[in-house]
N, C-alpha and C positions, 0 to 999 in steps of 0.2 A: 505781424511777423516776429517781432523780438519779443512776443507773450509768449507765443510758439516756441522757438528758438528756446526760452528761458527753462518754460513747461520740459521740453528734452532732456536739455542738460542737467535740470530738478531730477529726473528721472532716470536719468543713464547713473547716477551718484547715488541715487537709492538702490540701483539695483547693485552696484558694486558695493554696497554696503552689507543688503540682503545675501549675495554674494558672501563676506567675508563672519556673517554669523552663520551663513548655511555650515561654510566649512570648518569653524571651529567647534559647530554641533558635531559636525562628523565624525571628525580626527577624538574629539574630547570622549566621546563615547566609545570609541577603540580604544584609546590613550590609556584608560584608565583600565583596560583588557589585556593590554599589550605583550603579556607576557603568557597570555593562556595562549596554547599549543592549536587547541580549535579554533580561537576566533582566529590568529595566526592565519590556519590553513581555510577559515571560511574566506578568507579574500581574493579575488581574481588580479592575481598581477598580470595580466595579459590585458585585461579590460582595462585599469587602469594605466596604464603604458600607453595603449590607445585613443586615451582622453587626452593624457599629456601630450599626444604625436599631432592630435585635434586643435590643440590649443595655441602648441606652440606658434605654428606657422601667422596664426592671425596677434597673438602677442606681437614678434616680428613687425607684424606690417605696419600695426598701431604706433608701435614707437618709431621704425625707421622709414615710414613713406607718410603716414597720417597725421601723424604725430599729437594722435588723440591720448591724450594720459591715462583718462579714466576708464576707455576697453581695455588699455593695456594691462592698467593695475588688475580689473576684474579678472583677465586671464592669468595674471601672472597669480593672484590668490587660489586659481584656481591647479595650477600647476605644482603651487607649493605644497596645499592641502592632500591633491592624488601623492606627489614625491610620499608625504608622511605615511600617508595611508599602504603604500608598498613597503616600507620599512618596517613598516608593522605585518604587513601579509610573510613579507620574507622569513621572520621571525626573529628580527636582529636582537629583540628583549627575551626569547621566548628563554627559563635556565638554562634547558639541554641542550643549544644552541650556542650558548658563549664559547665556546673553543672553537669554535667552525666561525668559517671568514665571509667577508660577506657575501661576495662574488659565489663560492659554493653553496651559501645557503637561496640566492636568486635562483641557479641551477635547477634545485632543490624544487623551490616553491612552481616555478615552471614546467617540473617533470610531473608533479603530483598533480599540476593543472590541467595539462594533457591527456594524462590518465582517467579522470573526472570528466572531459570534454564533455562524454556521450552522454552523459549520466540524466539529464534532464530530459532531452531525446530520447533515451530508453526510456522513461517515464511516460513520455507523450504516446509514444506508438506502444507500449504495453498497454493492455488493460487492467483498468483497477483489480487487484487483488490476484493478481496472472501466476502467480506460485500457487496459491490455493486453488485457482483454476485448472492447473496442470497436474495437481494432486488429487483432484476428482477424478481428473479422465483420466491416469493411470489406473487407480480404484474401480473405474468402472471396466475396464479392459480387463479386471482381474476379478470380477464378478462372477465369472461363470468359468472359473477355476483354470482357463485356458487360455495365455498370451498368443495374440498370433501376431506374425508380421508386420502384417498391415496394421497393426493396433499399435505396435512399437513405431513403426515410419511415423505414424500420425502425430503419436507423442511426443517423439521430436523435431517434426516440422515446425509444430508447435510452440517446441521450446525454444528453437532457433529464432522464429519468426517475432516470437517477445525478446530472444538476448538472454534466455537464462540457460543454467550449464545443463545439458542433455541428461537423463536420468542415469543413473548407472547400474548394474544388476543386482546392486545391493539396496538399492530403492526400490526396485522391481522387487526383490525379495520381501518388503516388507510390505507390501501393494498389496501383494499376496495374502497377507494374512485377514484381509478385509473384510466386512459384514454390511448387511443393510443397516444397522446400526453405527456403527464407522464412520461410512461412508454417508449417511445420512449426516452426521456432525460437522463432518468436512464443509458439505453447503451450509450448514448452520453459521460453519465460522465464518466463511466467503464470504454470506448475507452481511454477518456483522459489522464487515465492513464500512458498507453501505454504498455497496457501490452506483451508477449510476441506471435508473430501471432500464434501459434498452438496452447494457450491456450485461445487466443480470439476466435479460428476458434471451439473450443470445447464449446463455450457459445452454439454455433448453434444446437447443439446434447444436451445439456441440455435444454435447451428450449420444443425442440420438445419430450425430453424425461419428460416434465412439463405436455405440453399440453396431450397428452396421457394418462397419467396418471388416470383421472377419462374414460376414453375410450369413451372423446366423443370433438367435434371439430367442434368449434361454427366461425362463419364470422370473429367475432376481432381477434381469437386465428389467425386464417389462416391468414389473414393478418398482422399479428406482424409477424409471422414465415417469410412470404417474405421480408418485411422489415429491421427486423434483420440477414437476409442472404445477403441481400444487406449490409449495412451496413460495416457486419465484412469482405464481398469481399472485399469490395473499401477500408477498410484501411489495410489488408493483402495486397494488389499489390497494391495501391497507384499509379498506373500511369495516372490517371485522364481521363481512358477511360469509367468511367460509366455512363449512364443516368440518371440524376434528374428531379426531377418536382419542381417546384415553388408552391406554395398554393400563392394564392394570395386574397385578399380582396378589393375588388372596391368598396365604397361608392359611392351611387348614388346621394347625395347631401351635402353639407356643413355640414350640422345635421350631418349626417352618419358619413360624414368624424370625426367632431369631436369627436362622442362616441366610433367610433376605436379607437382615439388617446388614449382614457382617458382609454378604457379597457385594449387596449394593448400597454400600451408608451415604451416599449421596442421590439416593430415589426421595422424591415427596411421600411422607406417609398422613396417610387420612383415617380421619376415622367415620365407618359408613354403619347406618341401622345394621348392616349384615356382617359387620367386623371391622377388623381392620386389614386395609389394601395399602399396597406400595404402588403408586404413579410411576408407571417406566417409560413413559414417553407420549408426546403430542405427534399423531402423525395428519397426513392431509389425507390420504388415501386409505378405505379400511379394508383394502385387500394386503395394502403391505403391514397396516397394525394388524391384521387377522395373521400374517407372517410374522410376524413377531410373535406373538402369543403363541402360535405353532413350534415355536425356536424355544422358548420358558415350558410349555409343556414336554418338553422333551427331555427338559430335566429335570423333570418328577414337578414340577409347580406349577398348580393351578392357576390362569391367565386368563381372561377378556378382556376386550374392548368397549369404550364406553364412546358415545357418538356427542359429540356437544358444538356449540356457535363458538367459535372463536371471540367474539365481541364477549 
């Protein structure tokens, strides 16, 4: 029993030890911050307040009923360390701070914390990439040249139901100006993300649940809707078995060539036995690259589509 006994006491002294390097790790790596304005405000004085509110009462107990030394010291180190570490959240060292007292700047650090509260929460219940989400389905509502109502409710159900600010008719305005092209980039960038595949495979049901929405279903809507199903296929299973088209742009003379270059100086240019072509895009679907090509033929330049494995 006094092997036992001993083994504890070995133990309880190690951990108030382990205790008093955790928290000089702690403080020493703020310590040496102390004065920059963001680590300042990265710290939760609320959280830490609530540690010290944890601690004290069994501090307390240790020294005035138990009269166990070494919990007490363990708390009390641990009391001291949280104290620093709000001193540091407050921004007592931070420059812009020296004239302001300390009590106002506690105020301070607690109104900004408040404010921040939801901030993780919004995160949790948004979905990855949920601005760029919301900037499709505007896009797509504005595809067929005509907002309706019901396409505006949606989009701000929408936006309310992630927390972001409702669009306004100036974002609407510029919605407007949108193409299969565009709007095809838009998911491009989304994808880049990388968000998680079952809530990328869920863009596909909002979409279609966009296009519906005024209950009517025009050529570009349908043709985005195959697109963007391509799309979130190929990068949900990634094994490089899908089919693409090439959009391609053949200038038919020098001239040509160079007013591709000057429109589009960021197309891939290749050079093929039949000349030289501009690369204007990888699409999934070759009804909407054959739309494209239709969209480059219309202003005077020759375009196909070229069909290839993605792998």
């Amino acid at each position: 029993m006094q092997v036992f006994l001993f083994v504890i006491e070995f133990l309880v002294t190690a951990a108030v030890v382990i205790t008093a390097i955790r928290m000089y790790l702690t403080v020493n790596k703020l310590w040496k911050r102390k004065h920059e304005k963001a680590v300042s405000e990265s710290i939760s004085i609320f959280a830490y307040l609530l540690a010290i509110l944890v601690h004290l009462p069994f501090m307390f107990k240790f020294i005035f009923i138990d009269h166990s030394i070494m919990p007490a010291i363990n708390d009390a180190l641990n009391i001291s360390g949280y104290s620093i570490v709000i001193l540091i959240g407050v921004g007592l060292w931070v420059k812009e701070n020296r004239t302001t007292g300390f009590f106002k700047l506690f105020l301070k650090a607690l109104h900004l914390e408040r404010k921040e509260s939801g901030d993780l929460l919004k995160a949790i219940v948004q979905p990855s990439g949920a601005k760029q989400i919301l900037n499709i389905l505007q896009k797509v509502a504005c595809l067929d040249n005509e907002i309706a109502d019901e396409e505006i409710k949606l989009v701000n159900d929408f936006a309310k139901q992630w927390r972001l600010s409702i669009p306004s008719a100036e974002e609407w305005n510029l919605s407007k100006e949108t193409n299969l092209l565009d709007i095809r980039d838009s998911v491009t960038e989304y994808l880049r993300l990388s968000p998680p595949p079952k809530q990328a495979a869920e863009l596909i049901d909002l979409v279609k649940l966009m296009i519906i929405a005024d209950n009517k279903l025009t050529n570009e809507e349908n043709l985005f809707l195959s697109e963007v199903t391509g799309m979130i296929k190929n990068y949900i299973e990634k094994d490089g078995s899908a089919i693409m088209y090439h959009v391609l742009i053949v200038p038919q003379n020098e001239k040509q060539f160079d007013a591709v270059k000057t429109i589009f100086p960021n197309s891939e240019f290749e050079e093929r036995r039949g000349g030289k072509v501009f690369v204007r895009g990888q699409f999934f679907s070759k009804e909407y690259a054959d739309a494209i090509c239709q969209k480059y033929i219309t202003l005077g330049m020759f375009s196909i589509w070229e069909e290839y494995k993605a792998a």
